[in-house]
Each structure stands twice: as structure tokens, then as C-alpha cells.
N, C-alpha and C positions, 0 to 999 in steps of 0.2 A: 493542450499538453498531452504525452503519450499516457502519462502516470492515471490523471484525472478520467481523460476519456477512456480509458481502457477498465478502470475500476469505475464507473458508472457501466459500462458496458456489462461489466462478467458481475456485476450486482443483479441486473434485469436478468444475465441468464440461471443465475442464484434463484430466482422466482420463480421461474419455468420448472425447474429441474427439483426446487423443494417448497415451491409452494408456501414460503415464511416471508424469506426476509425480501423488504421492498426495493425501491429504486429504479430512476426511472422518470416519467409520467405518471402521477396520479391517477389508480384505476377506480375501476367505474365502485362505488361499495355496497359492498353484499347486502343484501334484503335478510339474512340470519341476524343481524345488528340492530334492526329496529325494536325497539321498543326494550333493547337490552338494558340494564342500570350503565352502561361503559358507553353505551351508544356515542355518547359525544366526544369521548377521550378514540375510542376505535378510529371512529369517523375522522377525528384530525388527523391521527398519525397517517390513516389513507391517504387524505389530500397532500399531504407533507411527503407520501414517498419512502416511509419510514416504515410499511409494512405491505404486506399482500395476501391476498386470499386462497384460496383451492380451484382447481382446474372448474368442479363446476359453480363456480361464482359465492361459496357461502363462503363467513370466515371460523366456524364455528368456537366461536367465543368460549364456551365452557369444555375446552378438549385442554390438556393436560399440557404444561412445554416440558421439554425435557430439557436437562443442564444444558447440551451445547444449543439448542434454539435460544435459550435464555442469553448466552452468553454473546450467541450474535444481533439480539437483540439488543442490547445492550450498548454493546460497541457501533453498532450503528446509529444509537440514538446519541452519545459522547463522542463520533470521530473516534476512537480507536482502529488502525489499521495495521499496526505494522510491530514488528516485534521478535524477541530471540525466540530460539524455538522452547516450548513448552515441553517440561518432562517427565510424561508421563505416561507411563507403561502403557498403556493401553490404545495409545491416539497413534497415529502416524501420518507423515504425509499425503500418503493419498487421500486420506480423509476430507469430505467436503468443510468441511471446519476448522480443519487443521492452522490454518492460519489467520481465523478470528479467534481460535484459541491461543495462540503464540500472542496474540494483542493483549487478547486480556488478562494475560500469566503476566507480560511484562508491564500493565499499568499497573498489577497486583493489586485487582479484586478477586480474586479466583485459587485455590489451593487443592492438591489433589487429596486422597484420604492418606492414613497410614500405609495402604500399601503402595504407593505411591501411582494411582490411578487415576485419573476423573471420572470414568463413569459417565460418557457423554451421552448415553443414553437412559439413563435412570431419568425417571422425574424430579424435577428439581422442589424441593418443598418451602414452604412458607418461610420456616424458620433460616433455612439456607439463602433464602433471597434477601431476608435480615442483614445475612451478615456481609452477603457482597454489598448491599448499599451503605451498611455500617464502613468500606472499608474502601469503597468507592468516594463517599462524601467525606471522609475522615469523620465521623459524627462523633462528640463528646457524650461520653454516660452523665446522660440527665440527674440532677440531684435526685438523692435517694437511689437512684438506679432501680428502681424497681416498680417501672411502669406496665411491665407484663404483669404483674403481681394484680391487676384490677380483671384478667380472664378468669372467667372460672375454671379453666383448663390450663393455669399455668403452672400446675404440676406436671403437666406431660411434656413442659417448654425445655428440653436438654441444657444441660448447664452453659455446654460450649457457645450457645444462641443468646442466654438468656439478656445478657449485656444489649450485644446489637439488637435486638427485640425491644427491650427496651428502650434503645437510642432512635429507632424509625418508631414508635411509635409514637414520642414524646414529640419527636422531629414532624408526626402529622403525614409519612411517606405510606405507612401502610396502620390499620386496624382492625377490629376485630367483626366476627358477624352479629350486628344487633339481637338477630333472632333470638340468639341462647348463650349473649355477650363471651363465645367464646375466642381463641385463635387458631387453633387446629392445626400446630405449628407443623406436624409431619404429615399434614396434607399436601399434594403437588401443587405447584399455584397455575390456576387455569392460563389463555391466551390472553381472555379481557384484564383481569386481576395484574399481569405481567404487564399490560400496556398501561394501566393506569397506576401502578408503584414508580412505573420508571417516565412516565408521562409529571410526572409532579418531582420527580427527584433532577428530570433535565431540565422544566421551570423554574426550577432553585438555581440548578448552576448557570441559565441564562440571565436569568435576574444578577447573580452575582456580578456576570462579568460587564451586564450593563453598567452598574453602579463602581466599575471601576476594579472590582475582584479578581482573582487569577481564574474564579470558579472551583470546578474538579479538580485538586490536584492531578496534575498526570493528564488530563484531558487536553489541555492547553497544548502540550508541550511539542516544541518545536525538531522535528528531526531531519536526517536526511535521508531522502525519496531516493534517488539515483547520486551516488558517488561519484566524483567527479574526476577526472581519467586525467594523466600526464600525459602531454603531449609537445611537439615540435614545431618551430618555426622559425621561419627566414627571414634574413633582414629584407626589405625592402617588398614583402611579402604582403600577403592581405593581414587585417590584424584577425583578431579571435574573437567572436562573441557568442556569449553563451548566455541561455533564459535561464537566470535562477529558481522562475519560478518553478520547472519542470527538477530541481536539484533538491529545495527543501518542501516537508511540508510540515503543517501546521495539524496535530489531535482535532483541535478544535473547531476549526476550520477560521481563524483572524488570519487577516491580511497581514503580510510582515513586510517587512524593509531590511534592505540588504546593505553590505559593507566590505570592502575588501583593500589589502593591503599584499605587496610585494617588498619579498625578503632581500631583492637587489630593483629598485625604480630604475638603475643604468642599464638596466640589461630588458628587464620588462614595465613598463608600467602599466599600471589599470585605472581605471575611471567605472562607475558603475550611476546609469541612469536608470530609474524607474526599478525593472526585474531584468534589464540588461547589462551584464559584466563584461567590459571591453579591453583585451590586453594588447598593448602594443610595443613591438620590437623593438629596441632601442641601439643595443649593442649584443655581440656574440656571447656567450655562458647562458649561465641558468639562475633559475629564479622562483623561490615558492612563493605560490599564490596563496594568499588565507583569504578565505570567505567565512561571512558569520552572516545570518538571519536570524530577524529578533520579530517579537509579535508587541513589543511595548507595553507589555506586564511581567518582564522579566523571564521571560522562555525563551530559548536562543539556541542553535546549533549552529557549529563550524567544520568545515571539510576545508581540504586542503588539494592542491595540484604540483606539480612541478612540471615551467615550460622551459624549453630547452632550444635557445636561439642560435641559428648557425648561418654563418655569414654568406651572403650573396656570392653564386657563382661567377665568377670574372667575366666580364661583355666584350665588344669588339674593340680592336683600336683604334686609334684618334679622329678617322674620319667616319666612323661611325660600320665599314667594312663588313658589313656582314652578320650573319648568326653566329655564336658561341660554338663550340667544335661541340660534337655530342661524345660520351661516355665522360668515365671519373675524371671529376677534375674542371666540368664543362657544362654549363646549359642546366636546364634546373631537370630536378629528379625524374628521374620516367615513372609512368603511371604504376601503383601501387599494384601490387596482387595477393589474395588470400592465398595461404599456403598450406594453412591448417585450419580447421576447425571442427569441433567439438559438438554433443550436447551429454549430459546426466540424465537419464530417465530411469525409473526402478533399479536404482545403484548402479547402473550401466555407466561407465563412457563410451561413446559411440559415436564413430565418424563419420564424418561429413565426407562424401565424396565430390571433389574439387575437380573443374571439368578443365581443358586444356587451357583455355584463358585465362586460367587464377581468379574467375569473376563470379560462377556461378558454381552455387552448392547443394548438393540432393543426400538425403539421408530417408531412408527406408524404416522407421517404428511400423511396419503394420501387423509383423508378429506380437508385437508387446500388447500386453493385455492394455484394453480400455481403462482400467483404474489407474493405469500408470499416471506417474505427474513428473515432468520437466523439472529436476531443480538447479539447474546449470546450466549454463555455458561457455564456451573461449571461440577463438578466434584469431589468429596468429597471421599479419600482414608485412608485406615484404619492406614498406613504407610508412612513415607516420602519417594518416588520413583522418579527414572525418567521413563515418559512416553516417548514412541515411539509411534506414528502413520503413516501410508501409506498407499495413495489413487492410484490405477494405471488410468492415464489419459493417455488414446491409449498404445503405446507403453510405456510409459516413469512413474518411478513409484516418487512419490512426496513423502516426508519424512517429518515428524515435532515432535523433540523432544523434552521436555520440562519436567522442575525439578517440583516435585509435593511436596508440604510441608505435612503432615497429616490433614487430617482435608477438610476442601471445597479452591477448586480452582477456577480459571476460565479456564475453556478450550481454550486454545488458539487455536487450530483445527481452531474452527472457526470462528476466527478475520477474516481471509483472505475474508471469504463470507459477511460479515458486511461489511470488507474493502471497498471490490467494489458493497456493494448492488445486490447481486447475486439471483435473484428469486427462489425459489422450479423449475420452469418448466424450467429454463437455466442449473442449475446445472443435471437435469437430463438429458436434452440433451446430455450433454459432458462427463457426468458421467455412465449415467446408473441406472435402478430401479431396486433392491436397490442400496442405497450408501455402499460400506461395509469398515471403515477404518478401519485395524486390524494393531497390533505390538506386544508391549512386556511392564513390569513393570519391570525395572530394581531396585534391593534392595540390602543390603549388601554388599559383596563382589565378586561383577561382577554376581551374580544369579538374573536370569529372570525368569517370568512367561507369557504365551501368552494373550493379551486381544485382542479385539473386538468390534467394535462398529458398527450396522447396521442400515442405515435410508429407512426408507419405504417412497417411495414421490408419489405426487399425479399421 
């Protein structure tokens, strides 16, 4: 699926570019790890994909994380991907974080300070990591609540902490340093120290959901990956089907099973096998589709479509006479054509220039600065279609196909680059100058025509 591969894809170039967070293949792990006290918690998150090292091969275990490495951290080890936007003064889209920040705002372990900032680059401290896991696990204040109270240094533990401090530490998630039984709460908490709080806090919620638990609250939970587009169709037409699994996805990463129901079955009905949903024309009107996905611990998202059937163009008479007269009124729709389209980059709308065929689109970003990031698109077709687009990333070619109504769409192409806050200068790295996504307009009855879309980057 477009969603999946494309977000494994821009993780691995997340590595290259900062050197943190993992994804991927298993790399080789650093020789700075041996003989560390974390060695073995490091060591797995390596093999698991869940982290990475520095260009020259160490991972230096006692360097400092700052809030947003923490928080991508994090989200990576719980499936957190997706989310409203996060607000706060300081962060903005172009930011490389920016939307593992918007993940973690809306699973809500994360708050900004008083003046309503995060501070993505401060060190993130002890006692702060307390209270995202306090608030991540839901953790109850342990009887007495006063488990910090055994540091020698828990006079220096801020009130706002003290609680969650207490609650990880009762809980066994994080402790203190034998040496001089303190906790050092406004110390930064190193890389090793980070992978092993949150190394023991995701073997909790794994454990849970083995034994039947929902786990993380918020971890679990079920949304929707790509929105599902209204579209057209004819009687006596090919029918519709569509991969659910590329529509929802899952925090946590469970398998879910699908469901759907039509607000008029005379006009459309559906059947849904496996992660395929198949609607078929029955009679002329319209008809909302309802889709729900569920993970079967009670997490579930639903989206919805409306298809819009219209009756079979009149055939030849009685002895069979011929083809259908062509224009209105006659013979089925002529091939579709782009007529407009769009993209949003650094606040910009900026058009696409649309070549004489209505097939093929060329847009010029190579004055915009490299920080720029894509957060939009449209797309305006003369006919109801399905688009096909494909990007080859190395070897491996990425696909995203998507029902187009008549009239203006949203591109979904380029959710994925909003998704994760993807720069002009990242995307061309991995990609190459130009961008070229090419495919097809499917119309009618199973006939295509070739389109194009080419990005020029800085």
C-alpha cells in the first residue's frame, strides 16, 4: 500500500538526514554499546528497526535527547503517526518533527509550557519523561503517592512532577541512581536511559494486549489513512473496488476487519471480502456508502462516500446495427481530462501547468527554498475517473490510486508529504530532480488514458 510503503520509506530517509530515529533493515550496531549497562535494551531496539546510529557507526548512548527526539521516539515505539496539527508557537511545518509532533499532541502525552511553546530543542529531563509515561500509560498514584519521597534529592523533584514520578517509579518504568540513591529529576535523560524507560513501558502495553487488553490508551486506536472520495458510476459498468486496507489504519499496528453498508442497496450494493470493498450498480440515484474498521478490542473508525449511478447510454437497434452515435446523449463518456490543478507549498497555491492534452502536468518549485514542505493538493477533472499514480523510490515502485469525482479534488499523492512534514530538499534527496509521478485515468469500462505529473525542486 501507498500509505505503508511510503512511510517506511521517508522513516529510513529520517535516519540519513538525523541520524535518530530507525526504520528499515536492522543496522549493523555500534561498537560504543558494548559493555554499556543498556547494552542489551540498545541492542534490541537495533535489531527491531526502532532506532539508529551516527554516520560514523557509534550510537553514543550518554549524549543528551532533546524533547522532539524523545517524542519521536516514542511514537515510534507505540505506532503513533497521525494527528491535528499541534499548537504551538514555536514548531511549524517545515520542521522535521513537525508531524510526529501533531501525533503526539493528539494521543495527548505531550503539552506545551505556559507560553504556549514546546521547546523542541531543550533537553528533555527526567522528571518531564515521568510525566509523558504518567500520561501515556494512564498510571494511577500509587498508595501514599509518595514513592519519590525515598531519593535523597526529592526535594529538588518540582511539585508538577512529583505525582507522575512517583507513579513510574512504583510502576518499575524508570529509578533512581544507586550510587547516591538519588533522581536528578532536572537532569536531561541521556539516549540509553530513553530507550530503556520506554523499552519497558512498550513491554507493558505489549503484554497487555496479549492478554486481551486494549493496552496504551490512544495507541490502539483505529483512524482513517486516506479519506475516501465520492465517485461515479454506470449501470452495466465495471463494479468499484477498493483496498480498505490502504483507507484505515491501525496506532497500534492490529489487524482489523472491515464492514460496510449502503444507505439505498437498490441503487448500490456492497459486499466486502477480506480488505476488499466491492460496490455494485444496481439502479440509477445515489447512495452513501458507510465503511467502519474495527481492531476487536473496541477501536473502530468510519468514513463514509457517496456513489452516484447513472444510467447506461442507449445501444444500437434491434438487429444489433451498429455503434452508438458519439457525442451527448450517445456512446459512453470520452476520455477524462485534467483541467486544473494545484499544489500548497510555503503558503503558496501554485499551478500546475496543464499541457494541450489535459494529461500531463509540470509545476516549476525550484525558486522555493529547500525547507519548503508540500501541504496540499487539488486537482479538477473534466470526468469522474480513477487516478493511478507511481513514484519509483530506488528500486521499489510506490502506487496511490484514488477515485476522482468530476469537478476539483484533493490530491491525495500528496497527503503522505504533509503527513510527515517532508521538505523540497528531503524529498529530492530520495527522490531525485525532477519528481516525475506518472500513471493512468481510468473511465468507463476498464479504458485508460496515460497522465503525468512532473515536479521541478529546488
Amino acid at each position: 500500500m501507498f500509505i505503508k510503503a511510503a512511510a517506511r520509506f521517508f522513516a529510513i530517509a529520517l535516519v540519513a538526514m538525523f541520524c535518530f530515529w530507525g526504520g528499515g533493515p536492522a543496522l549493523a550496531q555500534p561498537a560504543d554499546i558494548q559493555g554499556h549497562w543498556a547494552e542489551n535494551q540498545i541492542g534490541d531496539w537495533f535489531a527491531r528497526g526502532l532506532i539508529a546510529g551516527y554516520g560514523d557507526g557509534t550510537f553514543r548512548p550518554d549524549n543528551k535527547v532533546t524533547r522532539a527526539e524523545f517524542v519521536v521516539m516514542t511514537n515510534r515505539a507505540f505506532g503513533f503517526n497521525s494527528g491535528i496539527q499541534a499548537p504551538f508557537s514555536d514548531v511549524s511545518p517545515g520542521d522535521w518533527f513537525f508531524g510526529q509532533l501533531c501525533a503526539a499532541f493528539t494521543a495527548g502525552y505531550i503539552a506545551g509550557d505556559a507560553d504556549g511553546r514546546f521547546r523542541p530543542g531543550d533537553g528533555i529531563s527526567r522528571q518531564e519523561v515521568a510525566v509523558v509515561l504518567s500520561r501515556l500509560l494512564k498510571l494511577k498514584m500509587p498508595e501514599g503517592g509518595d514513592a519519590h519521597a525515598a531519593f535523597k534529592d526529592a526535594g529538588s523533584i518540582a511539585e508538577w512532577s512529583r505525582a507522575a514520578v512517583s507513579a513510574v517509579v512504583a510502576a518499575g518504568y524508570m529509578a533512581g541512581y544507586p550510587e547516591d540513591r538519588t533522581f536528578r529529576p532536572a537532569e536531561p535523560i541521556t539516549r540509553a536511559e530513553a530507550v530503556v524507560v520506554l523499552d519497558r513501558a512498550k513491554k507493558a502495553y505489549e503484554q497487555s494486549l496479549a492478554t486481551g487488553g486494549t493496552g496504551v490508551p490512544g495507541a490502539g486506536a483505529v483512524s482513517v489513512a486516506v479519506p475516501l472520495a465520492d465517485c461515479s458510476m454506470t449501470l452495466g459498468g465495471q463494479a468499484l473496488a477498493v483496498d480498505l486496507a490502504g483507507v484505515f489504519s491501525s496506532a497500534g499496528g492490529a489487524s482489523l476487519t472491515y464492514s460496510a453498508s449502503s444507505s439505498n442497496a437498490g441503487v448500490a450494493a456492497v459486499a466486502v471480502s477480506g480488505s476488499t470493498l466491492t460496490v455494485s450498480a444496481v439502479s440509477a440515484g445515489s447512495a452513501v456508502i458507510t465503511v467502519t474498521a474495527g481492531d476487536g478490542r473496541g477501536n473502530s473508525a468510519t468514513d463514509e462516500f457517496t456513489v452516484t449511478v447513472s444510467a447506461a447510454a442507449p445501444g444500437g437497434g434491434g438487429g444489433g446495427g451498429g455503434a452508438p452515435p458519439a457525442g451527448p446523449g450517445g456512446g459512453e463518456t470520452g476520455a477524462p481530462k485534467i483541467e486544473r490543478a494545484s499544489v500548497v507549498a510555503g503558503g503558496q497555491t501554485l499551478e500546475v501547468e496543464i499541457d494541450e492534452s489535459g494529461l500531463n502536468g509540470f509545476i516549476d518549485l525550484s525558486r522555493l527554498d529547500g525547507s519548503t514542505v508540500i501541504t496540499e493538493g487539488t486537482i479538477s477533472v473534466s470526468e469522474a475517473a480513477r487516478l493511478t499514480l507511481s513514484v519509483q523510490v530506488g528500486g521499489e515502485t510506490i502506487t496511490k490510486v484514488q477515485n476522482l469525482k468530476a469537478g476539483e479534488n484533493r490530491l491525495e499523492a500528496m497527503d503522505i508529504i504533509k503527513k510527515y512534514g517532508l521538505s523540497l530538499n528531503l524529498i529530492e534527496l530520495f527522490l531525485g530532480d525532477p519528481v516525475v509521478l506518472s500513471g493512468t485515468l481510468e473511465y468507463g469500462s476498464g479504458k485508460a488514458v496515460p497522465v503525468s505529473l512532473t515536479i521541478d525542486l529546488p
